[in-house]
C-alpha positions as CSV (number, residue, x, y, z in Angstrom):
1,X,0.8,25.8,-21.5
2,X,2.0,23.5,-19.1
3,X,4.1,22.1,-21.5
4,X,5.6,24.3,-22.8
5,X,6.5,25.5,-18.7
6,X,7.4,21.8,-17.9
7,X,10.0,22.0,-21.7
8,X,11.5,25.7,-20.3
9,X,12.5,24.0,-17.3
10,X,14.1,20.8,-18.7
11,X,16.3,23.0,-20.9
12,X,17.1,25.1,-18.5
13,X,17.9,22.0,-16.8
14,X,20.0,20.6,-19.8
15,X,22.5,23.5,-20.0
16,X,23.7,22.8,-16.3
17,X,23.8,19.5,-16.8
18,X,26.0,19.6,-20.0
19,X,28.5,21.1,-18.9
20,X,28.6,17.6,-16.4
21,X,28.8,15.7,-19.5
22,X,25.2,15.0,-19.1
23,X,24.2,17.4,-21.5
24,X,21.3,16.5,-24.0
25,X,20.2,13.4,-22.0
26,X,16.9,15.9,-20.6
27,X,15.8,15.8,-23.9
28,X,15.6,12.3,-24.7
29,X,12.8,11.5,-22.6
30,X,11.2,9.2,-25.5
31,X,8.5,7.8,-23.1
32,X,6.8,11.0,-22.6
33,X,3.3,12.3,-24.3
34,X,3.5,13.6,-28.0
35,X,1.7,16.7,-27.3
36,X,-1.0,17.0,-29.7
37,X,-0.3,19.7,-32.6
38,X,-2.9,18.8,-34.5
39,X,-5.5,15.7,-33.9
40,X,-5.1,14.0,-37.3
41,X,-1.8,11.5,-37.8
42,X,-1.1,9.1,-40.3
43,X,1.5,6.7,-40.5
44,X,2.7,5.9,-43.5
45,X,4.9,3.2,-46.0
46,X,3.9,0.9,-43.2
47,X,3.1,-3.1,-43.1
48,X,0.2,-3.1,-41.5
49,X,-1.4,-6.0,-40.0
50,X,-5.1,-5.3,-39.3
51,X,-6.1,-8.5,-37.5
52,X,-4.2,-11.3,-37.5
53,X,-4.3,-13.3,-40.9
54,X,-4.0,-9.9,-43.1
55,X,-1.5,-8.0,-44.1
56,X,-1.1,-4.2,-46.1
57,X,2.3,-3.8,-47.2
58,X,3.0,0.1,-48.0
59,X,-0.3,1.2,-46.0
60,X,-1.1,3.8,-44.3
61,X,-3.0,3.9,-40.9
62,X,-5.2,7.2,-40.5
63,X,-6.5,8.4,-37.3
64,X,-8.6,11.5,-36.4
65,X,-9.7,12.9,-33.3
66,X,-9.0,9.5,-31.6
67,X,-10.6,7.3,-34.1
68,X,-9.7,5.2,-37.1
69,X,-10.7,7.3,-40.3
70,X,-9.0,5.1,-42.7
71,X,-6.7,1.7,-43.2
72,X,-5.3,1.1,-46.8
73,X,-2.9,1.2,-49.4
74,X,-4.5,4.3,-50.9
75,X,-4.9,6.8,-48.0
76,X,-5.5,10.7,-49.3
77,X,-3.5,12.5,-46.4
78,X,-5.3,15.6,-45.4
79,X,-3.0,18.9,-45.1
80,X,-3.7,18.9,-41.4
81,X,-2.3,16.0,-40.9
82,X,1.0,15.2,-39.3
83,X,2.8,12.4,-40.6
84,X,5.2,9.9,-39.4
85,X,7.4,7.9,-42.4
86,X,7.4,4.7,-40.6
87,X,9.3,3.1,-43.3
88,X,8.5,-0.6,-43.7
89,X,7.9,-0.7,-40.3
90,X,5.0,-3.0,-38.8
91,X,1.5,-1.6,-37.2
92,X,-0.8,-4.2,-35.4
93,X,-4.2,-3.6,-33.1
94,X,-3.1,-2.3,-29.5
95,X,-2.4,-4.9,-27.1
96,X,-5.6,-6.0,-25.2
97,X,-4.6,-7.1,-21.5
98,X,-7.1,-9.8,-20.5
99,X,-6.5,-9.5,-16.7
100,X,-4.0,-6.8,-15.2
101,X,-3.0,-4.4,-12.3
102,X,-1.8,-1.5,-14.5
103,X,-2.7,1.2,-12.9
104,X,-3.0,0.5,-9.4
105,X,-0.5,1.5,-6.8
106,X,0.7,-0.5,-4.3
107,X,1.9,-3.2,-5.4
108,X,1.2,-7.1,-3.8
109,X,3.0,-8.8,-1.3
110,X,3.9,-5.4,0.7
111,X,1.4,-5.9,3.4
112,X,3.0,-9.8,3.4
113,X,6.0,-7.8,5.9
114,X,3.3,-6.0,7.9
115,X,2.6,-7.7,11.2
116,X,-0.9,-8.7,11.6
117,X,-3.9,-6.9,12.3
118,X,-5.3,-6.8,15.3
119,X,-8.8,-8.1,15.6
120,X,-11.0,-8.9,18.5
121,X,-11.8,-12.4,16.7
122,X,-10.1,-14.1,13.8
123,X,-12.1,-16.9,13.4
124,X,-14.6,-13.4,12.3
125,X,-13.0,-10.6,11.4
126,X,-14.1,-7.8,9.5
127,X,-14.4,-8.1,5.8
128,X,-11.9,-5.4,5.0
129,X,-9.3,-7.3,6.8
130,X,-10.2,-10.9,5.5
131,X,-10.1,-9.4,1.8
132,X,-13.6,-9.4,1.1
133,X,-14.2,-6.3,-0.5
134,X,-16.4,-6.7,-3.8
135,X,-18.0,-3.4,-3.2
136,X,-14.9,-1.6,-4.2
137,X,-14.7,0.2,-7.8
138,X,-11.8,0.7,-9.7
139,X,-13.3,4.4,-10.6
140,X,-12.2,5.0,-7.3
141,X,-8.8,3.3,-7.3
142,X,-7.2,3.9,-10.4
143,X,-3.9,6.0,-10.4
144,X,-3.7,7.6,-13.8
145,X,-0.1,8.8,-12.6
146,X,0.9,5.1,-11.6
147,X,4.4,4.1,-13.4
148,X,3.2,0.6,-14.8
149,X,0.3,2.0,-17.0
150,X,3.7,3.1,-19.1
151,X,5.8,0.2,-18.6
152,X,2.7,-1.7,-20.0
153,X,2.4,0.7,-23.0
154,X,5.8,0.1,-23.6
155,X,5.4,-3.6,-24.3
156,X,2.3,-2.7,-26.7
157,X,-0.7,-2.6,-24.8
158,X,-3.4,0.0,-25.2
159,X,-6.0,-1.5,-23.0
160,X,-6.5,-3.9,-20.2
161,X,-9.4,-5.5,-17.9
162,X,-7.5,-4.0,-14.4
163,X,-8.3,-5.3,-11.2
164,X,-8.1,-3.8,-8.0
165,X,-5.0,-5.4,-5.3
166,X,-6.0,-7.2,-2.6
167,X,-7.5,-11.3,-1.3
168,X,-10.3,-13.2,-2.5
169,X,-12.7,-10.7,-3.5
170,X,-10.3,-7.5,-4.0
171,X,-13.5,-5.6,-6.1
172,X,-14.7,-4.6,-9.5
173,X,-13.0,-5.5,-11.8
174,X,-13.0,-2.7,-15.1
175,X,-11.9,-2.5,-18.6
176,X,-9.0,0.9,-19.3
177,X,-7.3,2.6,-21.7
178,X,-4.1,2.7,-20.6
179,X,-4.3,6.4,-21.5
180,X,-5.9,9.7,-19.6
181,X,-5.3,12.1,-17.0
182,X,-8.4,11.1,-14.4
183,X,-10.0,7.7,-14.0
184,X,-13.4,8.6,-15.8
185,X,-11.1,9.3,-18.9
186,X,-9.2,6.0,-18.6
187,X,-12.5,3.6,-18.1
188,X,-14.6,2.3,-21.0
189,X,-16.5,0.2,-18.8
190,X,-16.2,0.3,-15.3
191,X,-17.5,-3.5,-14.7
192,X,-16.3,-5.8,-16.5
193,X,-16.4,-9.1,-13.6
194,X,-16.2,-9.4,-10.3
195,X,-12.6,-10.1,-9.4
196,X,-11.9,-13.0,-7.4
197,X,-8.9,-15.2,-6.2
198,X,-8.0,-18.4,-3.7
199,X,-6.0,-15.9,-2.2
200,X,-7.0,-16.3,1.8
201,X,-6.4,-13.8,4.8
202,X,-2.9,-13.2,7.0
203,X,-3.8,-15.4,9.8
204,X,-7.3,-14.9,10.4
205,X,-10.5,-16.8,8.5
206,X,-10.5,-17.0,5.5
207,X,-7.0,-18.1,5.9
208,X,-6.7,-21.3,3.5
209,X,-8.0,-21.9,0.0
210,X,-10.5,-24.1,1.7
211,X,-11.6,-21.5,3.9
212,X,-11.9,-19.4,1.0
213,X,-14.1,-21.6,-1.0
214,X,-16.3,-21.8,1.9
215,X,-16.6,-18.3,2.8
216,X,-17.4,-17.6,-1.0
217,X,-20.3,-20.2,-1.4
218,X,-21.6,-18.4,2.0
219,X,-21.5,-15.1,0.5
220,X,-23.0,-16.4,-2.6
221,X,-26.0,-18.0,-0.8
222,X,-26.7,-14.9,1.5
223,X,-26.5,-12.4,-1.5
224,X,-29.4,-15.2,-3.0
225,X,-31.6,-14.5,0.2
226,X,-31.0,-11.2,0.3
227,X,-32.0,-10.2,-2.9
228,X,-34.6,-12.6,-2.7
229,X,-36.0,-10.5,0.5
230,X,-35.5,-7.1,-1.3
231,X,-37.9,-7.9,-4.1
232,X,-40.6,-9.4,-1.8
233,X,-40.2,-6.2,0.7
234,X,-40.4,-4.1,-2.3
235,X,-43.7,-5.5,-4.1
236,X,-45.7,-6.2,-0.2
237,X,-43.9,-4.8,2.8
238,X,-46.3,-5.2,5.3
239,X,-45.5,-7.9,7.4
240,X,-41.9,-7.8,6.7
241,X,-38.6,-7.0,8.1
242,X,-36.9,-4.4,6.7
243,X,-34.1,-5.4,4.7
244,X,-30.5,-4.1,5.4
245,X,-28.2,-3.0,3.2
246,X,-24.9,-4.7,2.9
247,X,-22.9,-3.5,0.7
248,X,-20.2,-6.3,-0.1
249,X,-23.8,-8.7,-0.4
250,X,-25.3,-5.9,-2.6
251,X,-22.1,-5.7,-4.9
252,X,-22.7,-9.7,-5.4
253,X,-26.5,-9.2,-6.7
254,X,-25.1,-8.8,-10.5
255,X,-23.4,-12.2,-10.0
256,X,-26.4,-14.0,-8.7
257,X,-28.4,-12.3,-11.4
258,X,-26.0,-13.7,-14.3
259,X,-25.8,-10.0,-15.6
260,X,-21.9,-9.7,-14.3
261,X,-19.2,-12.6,-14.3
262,X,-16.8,-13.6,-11.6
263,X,-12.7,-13.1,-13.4
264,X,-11.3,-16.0,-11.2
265,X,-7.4,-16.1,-10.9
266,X,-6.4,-19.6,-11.4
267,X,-3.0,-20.1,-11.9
268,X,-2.3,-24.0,-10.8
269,X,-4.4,-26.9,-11.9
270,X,-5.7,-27.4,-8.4
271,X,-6.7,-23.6,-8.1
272,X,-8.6,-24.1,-11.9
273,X,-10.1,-27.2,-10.2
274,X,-11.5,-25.6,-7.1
275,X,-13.1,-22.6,-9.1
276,X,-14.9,-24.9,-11.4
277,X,-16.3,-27.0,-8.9
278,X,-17.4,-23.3,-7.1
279,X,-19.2,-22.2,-10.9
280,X,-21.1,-26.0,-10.7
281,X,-22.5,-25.8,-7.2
282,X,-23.6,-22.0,-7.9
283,X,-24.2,-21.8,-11.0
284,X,-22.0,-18.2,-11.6
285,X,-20.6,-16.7,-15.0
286,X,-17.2,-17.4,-15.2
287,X,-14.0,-16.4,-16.9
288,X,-10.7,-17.9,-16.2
289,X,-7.7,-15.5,-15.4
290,X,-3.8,-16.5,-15.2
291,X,-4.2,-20.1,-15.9
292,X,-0.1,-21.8,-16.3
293,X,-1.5,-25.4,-16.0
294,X,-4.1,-25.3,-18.6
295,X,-3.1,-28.6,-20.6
296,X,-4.0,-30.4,-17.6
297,X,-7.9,-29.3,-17.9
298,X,-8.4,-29.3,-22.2
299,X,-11.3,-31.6,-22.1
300,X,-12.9,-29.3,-19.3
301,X,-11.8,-25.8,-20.8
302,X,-13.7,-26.9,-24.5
303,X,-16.5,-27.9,-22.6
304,X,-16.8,-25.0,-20.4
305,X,-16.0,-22.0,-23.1
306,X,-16.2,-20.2,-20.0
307,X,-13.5,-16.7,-21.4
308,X,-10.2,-18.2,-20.6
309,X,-6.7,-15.7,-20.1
310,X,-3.7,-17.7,-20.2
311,X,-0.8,-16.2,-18.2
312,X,2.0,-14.5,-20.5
313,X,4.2,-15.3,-17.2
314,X,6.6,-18.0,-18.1
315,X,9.4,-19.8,-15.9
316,X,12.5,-18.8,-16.3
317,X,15.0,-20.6,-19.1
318,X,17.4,-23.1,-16.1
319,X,20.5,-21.4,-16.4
320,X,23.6,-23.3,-18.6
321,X,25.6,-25.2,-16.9
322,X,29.3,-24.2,-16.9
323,X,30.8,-26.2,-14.5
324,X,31.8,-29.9,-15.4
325,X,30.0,-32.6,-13.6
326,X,32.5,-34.1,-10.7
327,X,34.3,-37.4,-11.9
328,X,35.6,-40.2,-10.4
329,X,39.0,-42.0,-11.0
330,X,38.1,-45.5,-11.2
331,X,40.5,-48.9,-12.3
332,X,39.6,-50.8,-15.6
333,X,40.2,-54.5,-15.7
334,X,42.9,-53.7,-18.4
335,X,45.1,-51.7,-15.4
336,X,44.3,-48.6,-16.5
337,X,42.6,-45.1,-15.2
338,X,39.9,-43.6,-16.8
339,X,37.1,-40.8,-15.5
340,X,33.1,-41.7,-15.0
341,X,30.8,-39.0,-14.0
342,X,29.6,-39.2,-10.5
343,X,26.7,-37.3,-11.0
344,X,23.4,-38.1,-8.7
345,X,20.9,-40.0,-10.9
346,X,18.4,-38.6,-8.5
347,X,19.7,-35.4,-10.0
348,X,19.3,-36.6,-13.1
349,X,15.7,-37.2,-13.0
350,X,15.2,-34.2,-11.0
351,X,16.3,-32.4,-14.1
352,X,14.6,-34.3,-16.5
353,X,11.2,-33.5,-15.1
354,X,11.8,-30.0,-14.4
355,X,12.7,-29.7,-18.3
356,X,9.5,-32.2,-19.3
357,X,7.3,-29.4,-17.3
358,X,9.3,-26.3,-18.5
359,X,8.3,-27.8,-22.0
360,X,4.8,-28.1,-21.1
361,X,4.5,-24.8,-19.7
362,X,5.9,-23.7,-23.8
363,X,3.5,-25.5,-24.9
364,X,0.2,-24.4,-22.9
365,X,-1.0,-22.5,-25.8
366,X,0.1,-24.4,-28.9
367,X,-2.0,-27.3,-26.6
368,X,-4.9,-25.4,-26.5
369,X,-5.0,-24.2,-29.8
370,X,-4.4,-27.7,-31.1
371,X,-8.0,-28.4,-29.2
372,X,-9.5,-25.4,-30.6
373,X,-10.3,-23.8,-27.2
374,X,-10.0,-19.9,-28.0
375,X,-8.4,-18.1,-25.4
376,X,-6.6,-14.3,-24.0
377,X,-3.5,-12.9,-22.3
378,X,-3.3,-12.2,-18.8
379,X,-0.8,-10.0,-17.1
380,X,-1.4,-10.1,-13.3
381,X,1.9,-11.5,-12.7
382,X,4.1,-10.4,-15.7
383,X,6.8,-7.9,-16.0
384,X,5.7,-5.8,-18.8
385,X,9.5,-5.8,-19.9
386,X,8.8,-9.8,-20.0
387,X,5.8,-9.8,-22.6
388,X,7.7,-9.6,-26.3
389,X,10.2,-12.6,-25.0
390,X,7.7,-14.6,-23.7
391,X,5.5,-14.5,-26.7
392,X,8.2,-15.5,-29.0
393,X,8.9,-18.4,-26.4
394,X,5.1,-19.8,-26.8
395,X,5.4,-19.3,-31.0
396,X,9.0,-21.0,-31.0
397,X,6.9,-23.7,-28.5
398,X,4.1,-24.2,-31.5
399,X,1.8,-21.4,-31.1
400,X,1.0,-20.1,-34.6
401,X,1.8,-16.2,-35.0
402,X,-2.3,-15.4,-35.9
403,X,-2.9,-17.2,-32.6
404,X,-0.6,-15.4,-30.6
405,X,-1.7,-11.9,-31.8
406,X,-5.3,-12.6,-31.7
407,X,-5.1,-13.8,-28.1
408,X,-3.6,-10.4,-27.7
409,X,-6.3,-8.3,-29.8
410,X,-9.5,-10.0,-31.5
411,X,-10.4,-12.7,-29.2
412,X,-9.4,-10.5,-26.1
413,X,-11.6,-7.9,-27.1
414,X,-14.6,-11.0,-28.0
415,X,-14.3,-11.9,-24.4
416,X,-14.5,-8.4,-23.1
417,X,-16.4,-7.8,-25.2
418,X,-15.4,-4.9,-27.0
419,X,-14.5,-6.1,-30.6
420,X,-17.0,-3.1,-31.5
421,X,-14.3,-0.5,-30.4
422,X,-11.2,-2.2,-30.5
423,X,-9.4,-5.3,-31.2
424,X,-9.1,-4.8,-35.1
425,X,-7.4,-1.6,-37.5
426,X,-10.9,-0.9,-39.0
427,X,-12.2,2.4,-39.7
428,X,-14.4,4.2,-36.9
429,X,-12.6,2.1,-34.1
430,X,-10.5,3.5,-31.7
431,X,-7.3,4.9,-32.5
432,X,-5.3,2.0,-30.6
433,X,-2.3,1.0,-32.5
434,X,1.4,-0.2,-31.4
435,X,4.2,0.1,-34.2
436,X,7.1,-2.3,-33.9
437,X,10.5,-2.2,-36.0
438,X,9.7,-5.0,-37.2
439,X,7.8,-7.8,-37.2
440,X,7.0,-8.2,-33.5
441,X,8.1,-11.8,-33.7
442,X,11.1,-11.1,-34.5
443,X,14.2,-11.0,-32.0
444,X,15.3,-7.7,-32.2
445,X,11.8,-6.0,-32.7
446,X,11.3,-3.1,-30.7
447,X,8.5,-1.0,-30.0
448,X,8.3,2.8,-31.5
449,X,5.1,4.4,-31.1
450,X,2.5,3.5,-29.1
451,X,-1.3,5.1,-29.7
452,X,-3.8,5.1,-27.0
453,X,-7.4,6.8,-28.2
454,X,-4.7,8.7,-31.2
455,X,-2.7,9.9,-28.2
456,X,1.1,9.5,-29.6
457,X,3.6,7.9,-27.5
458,X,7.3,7.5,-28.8
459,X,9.8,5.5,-27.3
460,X,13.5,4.7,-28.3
461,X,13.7,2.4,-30.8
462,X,17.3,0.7,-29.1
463,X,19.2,-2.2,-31.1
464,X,20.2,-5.4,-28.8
465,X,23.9,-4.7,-28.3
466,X,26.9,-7.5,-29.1
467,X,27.8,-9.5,-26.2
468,X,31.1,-9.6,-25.0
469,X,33.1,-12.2,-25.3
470,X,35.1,-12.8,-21.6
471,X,38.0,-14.7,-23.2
472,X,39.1,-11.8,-25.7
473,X,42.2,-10.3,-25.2
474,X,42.5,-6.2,-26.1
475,X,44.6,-3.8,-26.2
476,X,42.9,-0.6,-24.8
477,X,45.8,1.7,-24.3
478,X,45.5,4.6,-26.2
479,X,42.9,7.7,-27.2
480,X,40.0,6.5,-28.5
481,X,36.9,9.1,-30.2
482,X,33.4,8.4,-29.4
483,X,30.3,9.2,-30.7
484,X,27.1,9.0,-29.3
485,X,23.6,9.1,-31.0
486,X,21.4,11.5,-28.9
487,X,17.8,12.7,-31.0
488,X,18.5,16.2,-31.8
489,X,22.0,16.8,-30.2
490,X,25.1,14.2,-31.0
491,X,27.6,14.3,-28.6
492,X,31.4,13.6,-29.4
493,X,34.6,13.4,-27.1
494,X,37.6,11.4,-26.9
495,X,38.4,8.9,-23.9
496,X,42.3,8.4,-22.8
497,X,42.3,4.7,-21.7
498,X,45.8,2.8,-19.5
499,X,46.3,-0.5,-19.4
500,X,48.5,-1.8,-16.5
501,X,48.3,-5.8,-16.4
502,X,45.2,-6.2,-16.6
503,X,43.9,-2.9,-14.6
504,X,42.6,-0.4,-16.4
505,X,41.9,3.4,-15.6
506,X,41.7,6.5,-18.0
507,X,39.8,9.8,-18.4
508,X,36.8,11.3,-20.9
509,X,36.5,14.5,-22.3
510,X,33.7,17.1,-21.2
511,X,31.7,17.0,-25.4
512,X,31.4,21.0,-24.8
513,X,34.8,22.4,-23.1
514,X,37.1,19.7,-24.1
515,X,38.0,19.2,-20.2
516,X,39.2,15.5,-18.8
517,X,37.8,14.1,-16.6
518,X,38.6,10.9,-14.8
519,X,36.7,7.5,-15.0
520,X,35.5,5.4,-12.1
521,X,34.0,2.2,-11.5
522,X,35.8,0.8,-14.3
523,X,35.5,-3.2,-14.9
524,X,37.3,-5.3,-17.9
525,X,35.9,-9.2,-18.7
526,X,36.9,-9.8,-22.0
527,X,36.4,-7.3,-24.0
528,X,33.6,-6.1,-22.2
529,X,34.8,-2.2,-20.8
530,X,32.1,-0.7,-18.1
531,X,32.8,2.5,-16.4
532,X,31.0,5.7,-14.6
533,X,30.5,8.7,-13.4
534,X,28.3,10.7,-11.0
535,X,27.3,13.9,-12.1
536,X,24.7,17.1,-10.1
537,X,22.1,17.8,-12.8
538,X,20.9,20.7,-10.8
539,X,20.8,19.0,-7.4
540,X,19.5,16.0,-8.8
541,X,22.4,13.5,-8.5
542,X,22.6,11.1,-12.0
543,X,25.4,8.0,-12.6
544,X,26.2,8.1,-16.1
545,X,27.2,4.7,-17.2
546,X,29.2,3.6,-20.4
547,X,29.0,-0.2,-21.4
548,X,30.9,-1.3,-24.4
549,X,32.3,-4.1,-26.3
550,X,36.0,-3.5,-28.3
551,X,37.1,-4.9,-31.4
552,X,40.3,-4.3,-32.9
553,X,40.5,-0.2,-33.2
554,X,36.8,-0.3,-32.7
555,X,34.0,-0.1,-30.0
556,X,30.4,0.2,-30.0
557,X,27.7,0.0,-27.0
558,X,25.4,2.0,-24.5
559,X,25.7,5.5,-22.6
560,X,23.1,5.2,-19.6
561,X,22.1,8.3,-18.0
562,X,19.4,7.1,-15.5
563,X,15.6,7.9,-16.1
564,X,17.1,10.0,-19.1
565,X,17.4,6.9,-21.4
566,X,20.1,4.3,-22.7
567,X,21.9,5.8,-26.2
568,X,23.9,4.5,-28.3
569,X,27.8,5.1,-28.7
570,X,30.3,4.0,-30.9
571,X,34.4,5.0,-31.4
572,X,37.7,4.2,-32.7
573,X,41.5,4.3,-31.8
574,X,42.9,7.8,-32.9
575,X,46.6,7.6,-30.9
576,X,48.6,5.3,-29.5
577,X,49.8,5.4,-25.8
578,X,51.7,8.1,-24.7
C-alpha cells in the first residue's frame, strides 16, 4: 500500500514537472525496489557463470521465495513466475564484501574537524573517547536507510562483513545482506571478528600506533585475568572477590577464547608488520583487512593463512602529461643552435619510482596468486563507483579473471565462512545474483539487476558516451531535433542553437506545449556542447543538464536530471540558420 501511495505521489509529481521540461524523469528512478508481484523470478537466455571456472550459455537462473530453486540450461518456468529476457547477458554470485562500512552513517574523518574532547586526563581518558569500544554491536548501529548500502549494490555486491566507524577497537564486526528494512533482517551473523585498527585517539593516549599496540596487549592480558577470575569465582566463591563486570574486557573474552577472530585493518606494510607481531605475542585469531602492500609480506602471508582481504582501493592512474618539458638553447661545436631538455633528473627518478610502485600496487594480487596465497576484497576505503575499474586494472596487471571473481564470491564467503549460503549459483542458496551487460571484465559492462535474498533491484543499464574531441571545429547554428530515451515515456523537442565567433546561445522546446525556452550555462570545447537549466519540480528545485558531442548533422550524449537519473539523447540538423 505504501507503494502504491509513494507511486500516486511521484506522478502527481511528474505532471508539474513536465510541463518544466522535466517531465518523465520521476519515473526513472531505476535504483529503487522492484516491488515483489510475485516471489518466483527467473532470468532467462542468460550466460551464467556459477562460480568462477564455469560457464552456462543460454541458462536460466531460478529463484523462489529468496532461494535458488534451480541453475541450468533446462529450467521448466513455472506460470507464476515473472520473467526477465536477459538476452545473452551475464549472471555471476553476488559480490561478497570481505571488510566494509556499508551501512553505517557517519562517515570517517568528520570528527577529525571537531576540536578535542575535553578530559580531566589524557594520558587516561575514558574508553569511548580513546576508541576503545569492542562492546559495541553492529545490530545496534546499522542504518538500513543509509545511502552506501545502494551505492554498493550498484557495483554488484549482495553482502559484506560491515564494521562499525570509529579507532582501534570501533566494535563487532558482522556479516549483511545489503538488503532489508531493519537490522535483524539485514544480519546473517551478527559476529563475524572483532574489528580492530592502528588507528590511535585525537590527542589523548592511545594517540600513536605504538600507543595503540600497547594499550591492545594490555586489554588483551586483563581480559585473560579476568576471565580467568570469573571461572574460579564461579566454581568456589568463597574466599574471593567478586568479579566486576567490564564490558569492553567482557566483549574480548571470545578473542581470548579463540572462538572469535580479531579483522585487523592493515593497509601499509609496517601496519601488516605490527599486527603480526601483536597475533605472535598473544596468540589471537587473525584475519587481515585492507592490505595495499601485500607483496612485501608473501613469505609471511603463505605461512600464516591467517583470512587475508586485499584492498580494491587502488592509486590513481598520474595524470598525462600535456605540457612539454622546458628546453634549453644551447651552442654546438659546429656553430649551431639546437634544444636539450632541462628537465630535473631528480624528477626523473622521482617519477620512475612512483611508476615502479604504481606497478606493484597492479600487481598485489597477480603476486599473490602467483604464490598461491588465497585471498578476498575489502572495501573500507573504496568508492563503490571505483570497484568495476579497479578490478579490471588488477586483471589487465596479471590477475586471472577466476581469481578476481572468486576473491569476490567463493573464497570470500570460505573466509567468512558462509560458502553454505552464498558465494556460488547452486540450488537451495540464497537468491544473491548481480547481472552485468556483459562480461563484467569488459569495459563497457554495466550492471542491470542486482538480487539481494530474490529482492529485485534494477538500475540503468547507461552506455559510456564518446569523448569529445577539443580541437574539432562545428558548425552548430541552426535547429536541431532531439530525442531522448526515457523507460516508458520518450521525450522529443527541437533546440535553436547561434553561433557568434565562438559564443554560443540558443533555446529548447518545452517536449509537451512546443514552448522555447532559453538555454544557460552553455560551454563549447571542441565539439563538446554543455548547457542547463533550473527547473521547480513542485518546490523541489532540479538543474537539468545536457552534455553532448556533435558530428557533422549529428549529436548524441546525456540529459541529467539530478537524483532522477542520466538518459540518453540523440538529434540531427533539421534547418539552417535563420
Amino acid at each position: 500500500m505504501v507503494f502504491f501511495e509513494r507511486t500516486h505521489t511521484m506522478k502527481k509529481l511528474a505532471v508539474v514537472v513536465f510541463c518544466s521540461f522535466l517531465g518523465v524523469f520521476l519515473f526513472a528512478q531505476q535504483s529503487d525496489e522492484v516491488p515483489p508481484a510475485t516471489r518466483t523470478l527467473a532470468i532467462t537466455d542468460a550466460i551464467i557463470i556459477p562460480e568462477p571456472g564455469k560457464k552456462l550459455e543460454g541458462a536460466t537462473l531460478l529463484i523462489r521465495d529468496g532461494l535458488i530453486e534451480e541453475v541450468g540450461t533446462r529450467v521448466t518456468i513455472p506460470p507464476d513466475a515473472r520473467i526477465i529476457k536477459a538476452d545473452s547477458m551475464f549472471i555471476y554470485p553476488g559480490f561478497i564484501s570481505g571488510l566494509s562500512h556499508a551501512g553505517m552513517p557517519s562517515p570517517r574523518g568528520r570528527e577529525e574537524d571537531e576540536e578535542r574532547p575535553k578530559v580531566d586526563d589524557p594520558g587516561d581518558p575514558p574508553n569511548e573517547l580513546a576508541g576503545i569500544q569492542p562492546q559495541r554491536r553492529l545490530v545496534d548501529l546499522l542504518d538500513p536507510a543509509e545511502k552506501s548500502l545502494d551505492e554498493y549494490r550498484k557495483a554488484g555486491f549482495t553482502a559484506a562483513q560491515v564494521m562499525p566507524e570509529g579507532r582501534m577497537l570501533p566494535g563487532t564486526a558482522g556479516l549483511i545482506l545489503l538488503h532489508g528494512h531493519t537490522p535483524g533482517e539485514m544480519l546473517v551473523r551478527e559476529e563475524t571478528a572483532l574489528a580492530a585498527q592502528l588507528r590511535g585517539a585525537r590527542r589523548m593516549y592511545p594517540a600513536t600506533v605504538i600507543g595503540v599496540m600497547t594499550k591492545f596487549r594490555e586489554l588483551y592480558r586483563q581480559a585473560e585475568q579476568a576471565m580467568q577470575h570469573e571461572v574460579k569465582y564461579a566454581s568456589k566463591p568463597a574466599g574471593l572477590k567478586r568479579p566486576v563486570k567490564d564490558p569492553v574486557l567482557q566483549a574480548l573474552y571470545p578473542v581470548v577464547e579463540r572462538r572469535l577472530p580479531v579483522v585487523f585493518v592493515a593497509e601499509e606494510v609496517k601496519d601488516v608488520h605490527r599486527v603480526l607481531a601483536l597475533q605472535k605475542d598473544l596468540g589471537f585469531e587473525l584475519a587481515l583487512a585492507e592490505v595495499k602492500q601485500g607483496w612485501h609480506l608473501a613469505d609471511e602471508l603463505a605461512a600464516g593463512k591467517w583470512p587475508l582481504f586485499l584492498s580494491l582501493d587502488l592509486p590513481e592512474e598520474p595524470k598525462s602529461q600535456t605540457k612539454k618539458a622546458k628546453q634549453d638553447t644551447i651552442l654546438t661545436e659546429s656553430g649551431d643552435t639546437t634544444l636539450v631538455s632541462s628537465e630535473d633528473p631528480e624528477k626523473k627518478a622521482l617519477e620512475k619510482r612512483r611508476a615502479e610502485a604504481m606497478e606493484r600496487h597492479l600487481k598485489q594480487a597477480a603476486t599473490l596468486h602467483q604464490r598461491g596465497i588465497p585471498f578476498g576484497f575489502a572495501t573500507v576505503e573504496t568508492k563503490p563507483k571505483d570497484v568495476a575499474e579497479n578490478l579490471r586494472r588488477y586483471v589487465a596487471s596479471g590477475l586471472p579473471e577466476e581469481t578476481a571473481l572468486a576473491a569476490l564470491t567463493t573464497q570470500a564467503a570460505d573466509f567468512l565462512e558462509v560458502s553454505a549460503i552464498m558465494g556460488t549459483l547452486e540450488k537451495g542458496k540464497l537468491g544473491n545474483a548481480v547481472v552485468w551487460t556483459q562480461s563484467m571484465f569488459e569495459e563497457d559492462a554495466r550492471v542491470r539487476y542486482v538480487l539481494v535474498e530474490g529482492q529485485l533491484y534494477e538500475y540503468e543499464a547507461r552506455k559510456k558516451g564518446k569523448k569529445g574531441d577539443p580541437d574539432a571545429v562545428v558548425a552548430l547554428a541552426g535547429t536541431w531535433s532531439y530525442a531522448m530515451d526515457i523507460p516508458g515515456q520518450p521525450m522529443e523537442g527541437t533546440i535553436k542553437l547561434t553561433d557568434d565567433g565562438g559564443a554560443v546561445s540558443g533555446e529548447i522546446s518545452n517536449p509537451m506545449t512546443g514552448e522555447m525556452r532559453p538555454l544557460e550555462g552553455v560551454s563549447l570545447d571542441g565539439n563538446n556542447l554543455r548547457f542547463e537549466f533550473a527547473v521547480d519540480a513542485g518546490g523541489q528545485n532540479i538543474t537539468v543538464s545536457y552534455d553532448l558531442i556533435f558530428e557533422g548533422e549529428y549529436f548524441e550524449g546525456e540529459v541529467e536530471a539530478g537524483q532522477f537519473g542520466v538518459f540518453p539523447v540523440e538529434g540531427e540538423r533539421i534547418g539552417e540558420p535563420e
